[in-house]
C-alpha positions in Angstrom: -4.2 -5.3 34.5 -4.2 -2.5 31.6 -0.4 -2.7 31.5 -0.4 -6.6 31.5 -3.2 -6.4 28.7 -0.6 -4.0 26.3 2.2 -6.3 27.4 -0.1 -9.1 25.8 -1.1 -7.3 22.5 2.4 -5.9 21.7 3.9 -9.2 22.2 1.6 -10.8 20.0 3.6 -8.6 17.3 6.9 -9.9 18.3 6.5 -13.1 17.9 4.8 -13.3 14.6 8.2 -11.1 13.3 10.0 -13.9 14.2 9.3 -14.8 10.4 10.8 -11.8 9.5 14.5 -12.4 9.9 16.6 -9.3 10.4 15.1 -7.3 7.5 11.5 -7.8 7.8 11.6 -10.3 4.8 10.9 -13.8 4.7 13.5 -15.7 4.6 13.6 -19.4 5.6 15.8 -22.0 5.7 15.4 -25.6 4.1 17.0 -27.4 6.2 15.1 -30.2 7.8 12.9 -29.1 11.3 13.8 -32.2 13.4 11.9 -33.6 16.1 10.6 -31.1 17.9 7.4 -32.3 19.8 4.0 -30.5 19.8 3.0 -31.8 23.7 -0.1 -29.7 23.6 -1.5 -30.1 20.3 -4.9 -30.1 21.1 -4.5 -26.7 23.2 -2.2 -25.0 20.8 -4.6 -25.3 18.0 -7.0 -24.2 20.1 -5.0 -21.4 20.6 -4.1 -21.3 17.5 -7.2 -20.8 16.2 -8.0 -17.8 18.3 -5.1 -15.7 18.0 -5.6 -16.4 14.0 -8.9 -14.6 14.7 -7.2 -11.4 16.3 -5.0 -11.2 13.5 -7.6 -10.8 11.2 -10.1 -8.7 13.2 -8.0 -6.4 14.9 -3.9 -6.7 13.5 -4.8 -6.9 10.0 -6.9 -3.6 9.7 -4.0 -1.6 11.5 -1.6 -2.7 8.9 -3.7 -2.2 5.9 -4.0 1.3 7.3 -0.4 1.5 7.9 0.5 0.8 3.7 -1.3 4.2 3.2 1.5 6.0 4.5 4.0 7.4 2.6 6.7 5.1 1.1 9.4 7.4 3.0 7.7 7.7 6.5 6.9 4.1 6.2 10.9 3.6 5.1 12.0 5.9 8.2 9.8 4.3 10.6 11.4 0.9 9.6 14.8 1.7 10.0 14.2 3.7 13.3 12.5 0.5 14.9 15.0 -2.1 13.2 17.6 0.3 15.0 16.0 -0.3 18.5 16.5 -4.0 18.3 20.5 -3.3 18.5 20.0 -2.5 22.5 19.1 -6.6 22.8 20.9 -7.4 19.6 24.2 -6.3 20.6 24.2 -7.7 24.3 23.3 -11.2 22.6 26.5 -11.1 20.5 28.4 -10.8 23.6 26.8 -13.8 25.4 27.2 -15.9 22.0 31.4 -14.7 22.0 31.2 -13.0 19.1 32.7 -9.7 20.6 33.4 -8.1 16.9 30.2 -8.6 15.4 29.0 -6.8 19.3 31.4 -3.9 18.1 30.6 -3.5 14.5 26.4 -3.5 15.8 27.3 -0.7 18.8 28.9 1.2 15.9 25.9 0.6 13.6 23.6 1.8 16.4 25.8 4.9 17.6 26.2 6.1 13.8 22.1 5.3 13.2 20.7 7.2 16.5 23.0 10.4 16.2 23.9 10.9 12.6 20.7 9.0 11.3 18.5 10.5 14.0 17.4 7.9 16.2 17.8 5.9 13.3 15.4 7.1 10.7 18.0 7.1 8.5 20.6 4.4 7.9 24.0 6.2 7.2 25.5 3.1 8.9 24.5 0.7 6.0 26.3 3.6 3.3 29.7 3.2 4.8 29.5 -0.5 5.1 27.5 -1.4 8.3 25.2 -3.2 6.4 25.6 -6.8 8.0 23.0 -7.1 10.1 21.1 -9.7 11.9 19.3 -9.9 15.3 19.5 -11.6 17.9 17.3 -12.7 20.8 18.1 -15.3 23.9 16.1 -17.4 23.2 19.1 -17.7 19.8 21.7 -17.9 22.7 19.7 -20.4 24.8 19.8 -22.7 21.4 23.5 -21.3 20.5 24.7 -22.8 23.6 23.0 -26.0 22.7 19.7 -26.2 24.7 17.3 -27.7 22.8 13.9 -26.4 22.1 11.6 -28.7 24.0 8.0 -28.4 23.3 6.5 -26.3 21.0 3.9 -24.1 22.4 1.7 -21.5 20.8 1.0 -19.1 23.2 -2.6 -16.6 23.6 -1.8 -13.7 21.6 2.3 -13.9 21.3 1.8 -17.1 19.0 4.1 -19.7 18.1 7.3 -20.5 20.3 9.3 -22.9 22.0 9.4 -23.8 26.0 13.0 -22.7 24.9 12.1 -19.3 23.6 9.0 -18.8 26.2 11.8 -18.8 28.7 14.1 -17.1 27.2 11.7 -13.9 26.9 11.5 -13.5 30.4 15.5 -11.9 30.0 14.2 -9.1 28.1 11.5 -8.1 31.0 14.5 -8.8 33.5 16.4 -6.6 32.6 17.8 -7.9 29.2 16.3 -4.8 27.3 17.5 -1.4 27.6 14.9 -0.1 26.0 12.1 -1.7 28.3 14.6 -0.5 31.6 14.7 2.6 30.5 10.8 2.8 29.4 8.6 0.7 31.5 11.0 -0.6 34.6 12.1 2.6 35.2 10.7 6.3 36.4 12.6 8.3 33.8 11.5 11.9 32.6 12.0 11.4 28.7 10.0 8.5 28.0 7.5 6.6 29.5 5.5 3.0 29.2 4.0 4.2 25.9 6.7 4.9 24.1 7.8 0.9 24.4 4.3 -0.1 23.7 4.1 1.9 21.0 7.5 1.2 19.2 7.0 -2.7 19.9 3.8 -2.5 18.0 4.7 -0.2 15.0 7.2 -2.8 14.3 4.5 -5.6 14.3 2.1 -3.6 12.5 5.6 -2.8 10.1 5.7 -6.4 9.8 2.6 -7.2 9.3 2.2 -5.0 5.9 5.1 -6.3 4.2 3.9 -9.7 4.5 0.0 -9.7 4.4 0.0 -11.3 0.9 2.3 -13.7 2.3 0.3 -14.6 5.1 -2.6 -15.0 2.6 -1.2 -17.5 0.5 0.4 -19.7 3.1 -3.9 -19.6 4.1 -4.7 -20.6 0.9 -2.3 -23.0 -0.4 -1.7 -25.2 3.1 -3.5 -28.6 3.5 -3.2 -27.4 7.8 -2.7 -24.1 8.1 -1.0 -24.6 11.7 1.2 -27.3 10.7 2.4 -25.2 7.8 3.1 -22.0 10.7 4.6 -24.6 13.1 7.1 -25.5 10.4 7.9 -22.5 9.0 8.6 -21.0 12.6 10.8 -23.6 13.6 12.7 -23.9 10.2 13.4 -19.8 10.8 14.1 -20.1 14.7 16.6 -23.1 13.4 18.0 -21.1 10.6 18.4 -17.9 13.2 20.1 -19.9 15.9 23.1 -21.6 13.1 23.4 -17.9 11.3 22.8 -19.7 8.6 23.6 -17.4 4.8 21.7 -20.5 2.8 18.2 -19.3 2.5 15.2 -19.2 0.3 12.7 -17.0 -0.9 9.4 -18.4 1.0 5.9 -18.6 0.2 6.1 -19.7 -3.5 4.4 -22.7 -5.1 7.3 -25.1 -4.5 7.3 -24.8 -0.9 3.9 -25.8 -0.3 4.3 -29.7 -1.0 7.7 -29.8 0.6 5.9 -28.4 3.9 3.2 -30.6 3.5 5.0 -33.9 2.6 6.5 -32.7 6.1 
């Protein structure tokens, strides 16, 4: 029950940086959502409503406290986390067929953990290794055309897709090095709480660069989930079609074009 409970809280992280992009920043695409039906409205707002109450009780605290780290340790931590998501990243790019972008990332994450430390620094990036993007299944899923189905916002891990919700169970079935190596596995090097722990520094990462984001989509949306619901599906779309078009989010003009929506 205590390891299920972590499992719960981490994840909770992972999907809200499923705003985030590959870099942490938000970046969203315009491009129309579609029909994607919200089957469980009445629950998912419910739901909705409660994980928005974690966030701001228990999340936000730990990432205000987090911005009072050095710029350089909060810089290293980023890169070394952003560097573990190559182990599900890279395996992705093979299952999508694109078998040089799966080199170039196995030589970004080679160069990263040995010259750049387990990827506290980003030598990669200097010698033009910079291209970067991640990849989940639930991208492949929708790469290979199956469509989203409902959308669901789940207790704690937040907004996703019956698509994506599936999807997930790959990385806890063996899809993730990192969690075989950690959690499914007896090794003597690391344990359960070194997964746990890097899953939510990267939340908690997150988190700080975009609490003032966060804020103003609050402030300036009509519905506040309606606004979230779009915005996740417009990134998951934008993910899924590697799409290069983006825009800078969270400004004035956005708000009536997600709420004329």
């Amino acid at each position: 029950m205590n390891r299920l409970f972590k499992v719960l809280i981490i994840s909770f992280f992972l999907a809200t940086s499923s705003f985030a992009g590959s870099d942490g920043k938000n970046e969203l695409s315009k491009n129309p959502n579609g029909e994607v039906k919200d089957c469980f409205e009445t629950i998912n707002r419910g739901v909705f409503a409660f994980n928005e109450g974690l966030r701001k009780i228990v999340f936000e605290p730990l990432a205000k406290g987090y911005l009072y780290l050095p710029s350089p340790v909060r810089s290293g931590a980023g890169n070394m986390l952003n560097n573990l998501t190559n182990v599900v990243t890279i395996p992705n790019n093979v299952l999508q067929g694109d078998f040089g972008l799966a080199a170039k990332n196995t030589a970004r994450f080679t160069i990263n953990t040995t010259v750049g430390i387990l990827g506290i620094f980003d030598p990669a990036s200097k010698i033009g290794l910079n291209d970067y993007d991640v990849e989940d299944y639930g991208q492949t899923l929708g790469s290979w055309g199956v469509s989203e189905g409902c959308y669901l916002v789940l207790p704690v891990l937040g907004p996703s897709t019956a698509r994506d919700t599936i999807a997930s169970i790959a990385s806890f079935s063996g899809g993730d090095a990192w969690y075989n190596v950690t959690v499914k596995n007896d090794t003597h090097y690391v344990s359960d709480f070194d997964y746990y722990f890097s899953r939510g520094a990267r939340g908690v990462d997150f988190l700080a660069k975009n609490l003032g984001a966060l804020d103003n989509l609050e402030e300036n949306s009509i519905d506040f989930y309606a606004s979230v619901k779009s915005l996740y599906l417009q990134e998951r779309r934008k993910q899924i079609a590697n799409a290069d078009v983006i825009t800078e989010t969270f400004d004035d003009s956005d708000w009536e074009e997600i709420e004329n929506q």
